[in-house]
GUSEMI-767781 format. One record per residue (C-alpha): residue number from 1; residue in one letter; x, y, z. Coordinates in steps of 0.5 Angstrom, whole numbers. Layout:
+-----+-----+-------+-------+-------+
:   n : res :  east : north :    up :
+-----+-----+-------+-------+-------+
: NUM :   A :     X :     Y :     Z :
...
+-----+-----+-------+-------+-------+
This chain:
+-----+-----+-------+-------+-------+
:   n : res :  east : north :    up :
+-----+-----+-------+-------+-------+
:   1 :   X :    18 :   -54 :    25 :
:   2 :   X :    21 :   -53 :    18 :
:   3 :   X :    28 :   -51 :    17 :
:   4 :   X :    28 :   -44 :    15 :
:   5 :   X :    22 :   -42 :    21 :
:   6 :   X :    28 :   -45 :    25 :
:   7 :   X :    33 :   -41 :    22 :
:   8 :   X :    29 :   -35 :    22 :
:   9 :   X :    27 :   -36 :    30 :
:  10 :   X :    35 :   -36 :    32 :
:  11 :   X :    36 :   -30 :    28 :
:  12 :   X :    40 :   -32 :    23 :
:  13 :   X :    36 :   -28 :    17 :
:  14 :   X :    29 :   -26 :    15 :
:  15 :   X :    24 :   -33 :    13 :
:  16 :   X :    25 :   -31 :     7 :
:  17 :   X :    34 :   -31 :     6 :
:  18 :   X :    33 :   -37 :    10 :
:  19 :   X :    30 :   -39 :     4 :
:  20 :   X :    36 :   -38 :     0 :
:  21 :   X :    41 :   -40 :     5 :
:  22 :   X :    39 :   -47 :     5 :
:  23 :   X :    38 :   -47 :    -3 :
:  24 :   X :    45 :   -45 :    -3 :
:  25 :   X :    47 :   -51 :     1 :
:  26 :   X :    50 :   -49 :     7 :
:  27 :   X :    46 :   -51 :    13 :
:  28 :   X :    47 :   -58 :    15 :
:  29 :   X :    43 :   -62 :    19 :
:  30 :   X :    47 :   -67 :    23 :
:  31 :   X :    52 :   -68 :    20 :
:  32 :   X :    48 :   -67 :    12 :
:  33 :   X :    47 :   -62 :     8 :
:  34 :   X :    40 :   -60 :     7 :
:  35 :   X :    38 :   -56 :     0 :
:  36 :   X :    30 :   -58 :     1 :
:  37 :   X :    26 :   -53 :     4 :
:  38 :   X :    20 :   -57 :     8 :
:  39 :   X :    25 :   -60 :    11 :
:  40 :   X :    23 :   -61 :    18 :
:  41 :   X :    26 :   -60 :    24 :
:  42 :   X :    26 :   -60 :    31 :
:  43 :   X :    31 :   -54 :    34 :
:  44 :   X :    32 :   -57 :    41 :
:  45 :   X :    35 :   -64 :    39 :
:  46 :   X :    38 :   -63 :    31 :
:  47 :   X :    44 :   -61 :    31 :
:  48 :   X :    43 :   -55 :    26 :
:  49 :   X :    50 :   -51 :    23 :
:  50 :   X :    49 :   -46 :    18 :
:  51 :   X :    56 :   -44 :    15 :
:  52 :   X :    59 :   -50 :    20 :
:  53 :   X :    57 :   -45 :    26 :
:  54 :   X :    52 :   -49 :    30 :
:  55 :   X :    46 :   -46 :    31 :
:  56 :   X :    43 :   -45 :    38 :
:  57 :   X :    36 :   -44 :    39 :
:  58 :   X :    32 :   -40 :    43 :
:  59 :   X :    30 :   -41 :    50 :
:  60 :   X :    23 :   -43 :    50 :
:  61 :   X :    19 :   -37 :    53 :
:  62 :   X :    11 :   -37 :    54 :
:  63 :   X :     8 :   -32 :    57 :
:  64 :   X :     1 :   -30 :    60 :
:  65 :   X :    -3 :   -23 :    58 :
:  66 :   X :    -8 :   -19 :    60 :
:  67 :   X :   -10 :   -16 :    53 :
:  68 :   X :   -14 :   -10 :    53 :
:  69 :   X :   -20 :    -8 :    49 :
:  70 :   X :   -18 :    -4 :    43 :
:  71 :   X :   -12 :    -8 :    41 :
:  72 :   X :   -11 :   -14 :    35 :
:  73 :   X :    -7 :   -20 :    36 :
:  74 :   X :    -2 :   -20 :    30 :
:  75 :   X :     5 :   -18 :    30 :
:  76 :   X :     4 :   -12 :    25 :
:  77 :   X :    -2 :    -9 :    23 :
:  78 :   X :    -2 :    -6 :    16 :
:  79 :   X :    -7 :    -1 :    19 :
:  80 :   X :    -3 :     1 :    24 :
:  81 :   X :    -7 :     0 :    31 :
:  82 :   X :    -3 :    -3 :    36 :
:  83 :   X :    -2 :   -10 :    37 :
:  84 :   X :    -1 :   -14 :    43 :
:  85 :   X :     7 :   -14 :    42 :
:  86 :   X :     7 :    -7 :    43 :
:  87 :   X :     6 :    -9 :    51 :
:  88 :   X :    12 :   -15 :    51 :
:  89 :   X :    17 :   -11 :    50 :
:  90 :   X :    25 :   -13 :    52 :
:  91 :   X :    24 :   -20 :    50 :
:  92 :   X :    29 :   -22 :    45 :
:  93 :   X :    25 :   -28 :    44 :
:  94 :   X :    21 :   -28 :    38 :
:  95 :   X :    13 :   -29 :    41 :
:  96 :   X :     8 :   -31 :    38 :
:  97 :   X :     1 :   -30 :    41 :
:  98 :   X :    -3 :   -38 :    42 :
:  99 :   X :    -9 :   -36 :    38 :
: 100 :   X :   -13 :   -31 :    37 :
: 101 :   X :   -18 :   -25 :    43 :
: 102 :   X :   -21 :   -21 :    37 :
: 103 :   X :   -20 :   -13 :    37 :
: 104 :   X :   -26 :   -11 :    42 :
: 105 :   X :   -24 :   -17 :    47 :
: 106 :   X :   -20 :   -17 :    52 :
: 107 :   X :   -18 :   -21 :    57 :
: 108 :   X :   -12 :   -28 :    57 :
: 109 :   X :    -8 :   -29 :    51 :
: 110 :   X :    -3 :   -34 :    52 :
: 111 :   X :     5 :   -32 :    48 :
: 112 :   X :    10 :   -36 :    45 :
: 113 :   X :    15 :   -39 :    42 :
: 114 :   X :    14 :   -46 :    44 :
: 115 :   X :    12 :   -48 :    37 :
: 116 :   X :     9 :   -55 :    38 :
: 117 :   X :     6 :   -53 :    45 :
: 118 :   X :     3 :   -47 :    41 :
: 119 :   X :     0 :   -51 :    35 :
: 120 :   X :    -3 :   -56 :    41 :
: 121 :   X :    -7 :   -52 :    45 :
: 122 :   X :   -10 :   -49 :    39 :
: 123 :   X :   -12 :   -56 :    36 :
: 124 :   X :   -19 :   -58 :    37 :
: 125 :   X :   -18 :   -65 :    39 :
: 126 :   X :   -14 :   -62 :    46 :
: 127 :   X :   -21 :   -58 :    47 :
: 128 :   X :   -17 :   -53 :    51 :
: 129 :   X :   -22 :   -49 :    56 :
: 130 :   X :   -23 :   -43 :    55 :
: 131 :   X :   -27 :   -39 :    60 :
: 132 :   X :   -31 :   -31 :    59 :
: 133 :   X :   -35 :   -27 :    63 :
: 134 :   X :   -40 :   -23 :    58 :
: 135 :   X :   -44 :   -17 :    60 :
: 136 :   X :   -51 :   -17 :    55 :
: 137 :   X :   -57 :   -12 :    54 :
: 138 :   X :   -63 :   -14 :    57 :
: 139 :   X :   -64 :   -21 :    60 :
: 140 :   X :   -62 :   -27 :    59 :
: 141 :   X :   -68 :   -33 :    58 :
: 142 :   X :   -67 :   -41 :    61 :
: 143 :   X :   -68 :   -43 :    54 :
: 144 :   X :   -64 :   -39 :    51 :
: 145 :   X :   -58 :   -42 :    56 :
: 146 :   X :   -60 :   -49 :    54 :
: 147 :   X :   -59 :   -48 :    47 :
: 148 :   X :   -52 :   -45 :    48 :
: 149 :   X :   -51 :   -52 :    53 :
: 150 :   X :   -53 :   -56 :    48 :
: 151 :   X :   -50 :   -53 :    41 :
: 152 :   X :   -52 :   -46 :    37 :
: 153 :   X :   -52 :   -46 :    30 :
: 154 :   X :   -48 :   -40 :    28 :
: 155 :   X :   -49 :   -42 :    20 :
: 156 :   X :   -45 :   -47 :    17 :
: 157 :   X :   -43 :   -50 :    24 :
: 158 :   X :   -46 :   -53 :    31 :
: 159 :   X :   -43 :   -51 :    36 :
: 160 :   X :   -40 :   -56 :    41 :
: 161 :   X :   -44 :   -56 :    47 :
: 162 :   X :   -41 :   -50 :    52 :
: 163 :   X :   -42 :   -50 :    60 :
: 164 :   X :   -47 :   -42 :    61 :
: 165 :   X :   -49 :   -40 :    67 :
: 166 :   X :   -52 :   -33 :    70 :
: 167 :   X :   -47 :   -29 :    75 :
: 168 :   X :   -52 :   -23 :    75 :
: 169 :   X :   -57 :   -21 :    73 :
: 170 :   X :   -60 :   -13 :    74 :
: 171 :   X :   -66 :   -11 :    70 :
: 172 :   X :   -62 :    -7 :    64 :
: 173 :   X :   -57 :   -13 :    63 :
: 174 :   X :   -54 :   -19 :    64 :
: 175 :   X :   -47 :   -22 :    66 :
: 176 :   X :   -46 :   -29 :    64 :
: 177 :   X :   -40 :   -35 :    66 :
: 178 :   X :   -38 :   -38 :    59 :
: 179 :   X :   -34 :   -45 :    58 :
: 180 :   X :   -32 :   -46 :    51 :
: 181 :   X :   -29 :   -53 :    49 :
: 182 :   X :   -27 :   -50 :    42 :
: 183 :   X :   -24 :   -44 :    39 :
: 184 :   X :   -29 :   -42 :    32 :
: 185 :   X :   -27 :   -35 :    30 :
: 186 :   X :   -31 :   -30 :    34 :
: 187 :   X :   -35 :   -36 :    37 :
: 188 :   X :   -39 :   -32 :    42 :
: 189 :   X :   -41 :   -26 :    39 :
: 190 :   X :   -43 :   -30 :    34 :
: 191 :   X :   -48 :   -35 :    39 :
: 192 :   X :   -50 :   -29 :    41 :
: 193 :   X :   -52 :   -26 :    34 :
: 194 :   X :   -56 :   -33 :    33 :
: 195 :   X :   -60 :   -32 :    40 :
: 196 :   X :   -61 :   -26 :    40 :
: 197 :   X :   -57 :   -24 :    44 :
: 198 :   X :   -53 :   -17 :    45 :
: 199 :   X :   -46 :   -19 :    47 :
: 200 :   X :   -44 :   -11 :    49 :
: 201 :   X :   -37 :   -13 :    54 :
: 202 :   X :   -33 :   -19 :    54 :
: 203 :   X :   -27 :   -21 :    57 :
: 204 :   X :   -24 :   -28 :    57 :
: 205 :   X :   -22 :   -30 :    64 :
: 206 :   X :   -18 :   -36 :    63 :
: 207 :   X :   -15 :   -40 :    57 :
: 208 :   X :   -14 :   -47 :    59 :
: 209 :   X :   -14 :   -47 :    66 :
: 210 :   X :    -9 :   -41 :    67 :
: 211 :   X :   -14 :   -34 :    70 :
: 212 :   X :   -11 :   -27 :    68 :
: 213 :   X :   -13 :   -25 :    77 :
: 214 :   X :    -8 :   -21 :    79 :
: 215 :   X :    -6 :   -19 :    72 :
: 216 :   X :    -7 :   -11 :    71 :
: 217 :   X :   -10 :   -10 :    64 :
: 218 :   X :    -4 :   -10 :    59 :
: 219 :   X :     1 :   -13 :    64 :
: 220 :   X :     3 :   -20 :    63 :
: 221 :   X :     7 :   -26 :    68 :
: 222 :   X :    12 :   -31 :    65 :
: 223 :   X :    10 :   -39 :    67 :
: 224 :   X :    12 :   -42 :    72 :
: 225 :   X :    16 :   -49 :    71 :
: 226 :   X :     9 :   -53 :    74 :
: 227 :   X :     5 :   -49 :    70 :
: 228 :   X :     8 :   -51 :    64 :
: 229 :   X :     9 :   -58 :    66 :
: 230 :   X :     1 :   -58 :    66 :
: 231 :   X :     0 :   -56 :    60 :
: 232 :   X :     5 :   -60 :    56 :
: 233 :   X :     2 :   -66 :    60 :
: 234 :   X :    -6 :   -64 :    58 :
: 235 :   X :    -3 :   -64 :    50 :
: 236 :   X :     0 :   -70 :    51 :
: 237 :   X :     8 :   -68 :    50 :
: 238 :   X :    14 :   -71 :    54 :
: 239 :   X :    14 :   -67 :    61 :
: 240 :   X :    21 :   -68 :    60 :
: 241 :   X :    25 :   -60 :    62 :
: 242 :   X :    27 :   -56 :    56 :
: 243 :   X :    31 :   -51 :    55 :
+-----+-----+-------+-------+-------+
């Protein structure tokens, strides 16, 4: 991660004093003065000092929630609707969600500070599966399901073929099982609106092979040590313990 973020992370300063902070030229990176900022860094092996006191990074923290409806995954929101921080209270760990569940979605959302793994499960190329249950008006048609298991224009892109399949059926809706390999912004929804289809519930059910069973909404669960090994293993990092 760059300098400053690493900086900010540890509770030295806010990004942006960081900034002046390393311009002024008082932190070192092993042992040499650093006065650039895009330098980048890895806080758990480099030694960062700021005013010759050694930094000490944070303990890597990644935590599972099961977001409800009705709230954004941001940090701050300029509108002042509630945002998933509002239900992780007490870590003094800065947390960041691991991509992002739109406003009328709920279901698994992964929080972090592990920024390499954070950056990795949201990459295309990892293709972390992402699983949702969809309530749909009306019912659903062999075709349209074998569009969605070969790919949907949803304008400007084709998606990625997706794993679809019905659960239940009624004569009023429709529930839906849906595997993505992807993450485009509002995906679902979207191949829904290409197919005609009327997408009125969705919940993500499990997010690169982690379920939100027997999690409450807005209730969370920290990782265990095995699923963090999984999960670093799947992205290609060393499994190797952090602290």
């Amino acid at each position: 991660m760059r300098l400053h973020k690493a900086l900010a992370d540890a509770g030295v300063a806010s990004r942006r004093k960081a900034e002046d902070i390393i311009r002024d030229g008082r932190v070192r990176v092993n042992n040499r003065v650093i006065c650039e900022l895009g330098t980048k860094v890895d806080p758990h092996r480099d030694r960062i000092e700021v005013d010759g006191r050694k930094l000490i990074p944070q303990k890597l923290v990644t935590i599972l929630l099961n977001k409800p409806r009705g709230v954004v995954c941001t940090v701050r929101d300029p509108e002042g609707r509630p945002t998933v921080m509002d239900y992780i209270k007490g870590f003094r760990e800065r947390l960041y969600p691991v991509g992002r569940l739109d406003f009328a979605t709920s279901g698994a959302l992964l929080l972090s500070n592990d920024g390499e793994l954070s950056n990795r499960l949201t990459h295309p190329r990892y293709g972390a599966k992402k699983t949702y249950l969809l309530k749909i008006r009306g019912q659903v048609s062999a075709e349209i399901l074998k569009k969605w298991r070969s790919g949907v224009d949803i304008g400007g892109s084709v998606t990625r073929p997706a794993e679809a399949f019905c659960v239940e059926e009624t004569d009023n809706f429709t529930w839906l099982e849906v595997t993505l390999h992807e993450g485009q912004n509002r995906q679902i929804r979207r191949m829904g609106e290409a197919t005609g289809l009327d997408v009125i519930k969705l919940k993500r059910i499990s997010f690169a092979g982690l379920t939100i069973a027997g999690l409450k909404v807005g209730q969370y669960r920290h990782l265990t040590a095995r699923e963090l090994a999984r999960l670093r293993k799947d992205c290609g990092i060393s499994t190797k313990a952090r602290s």
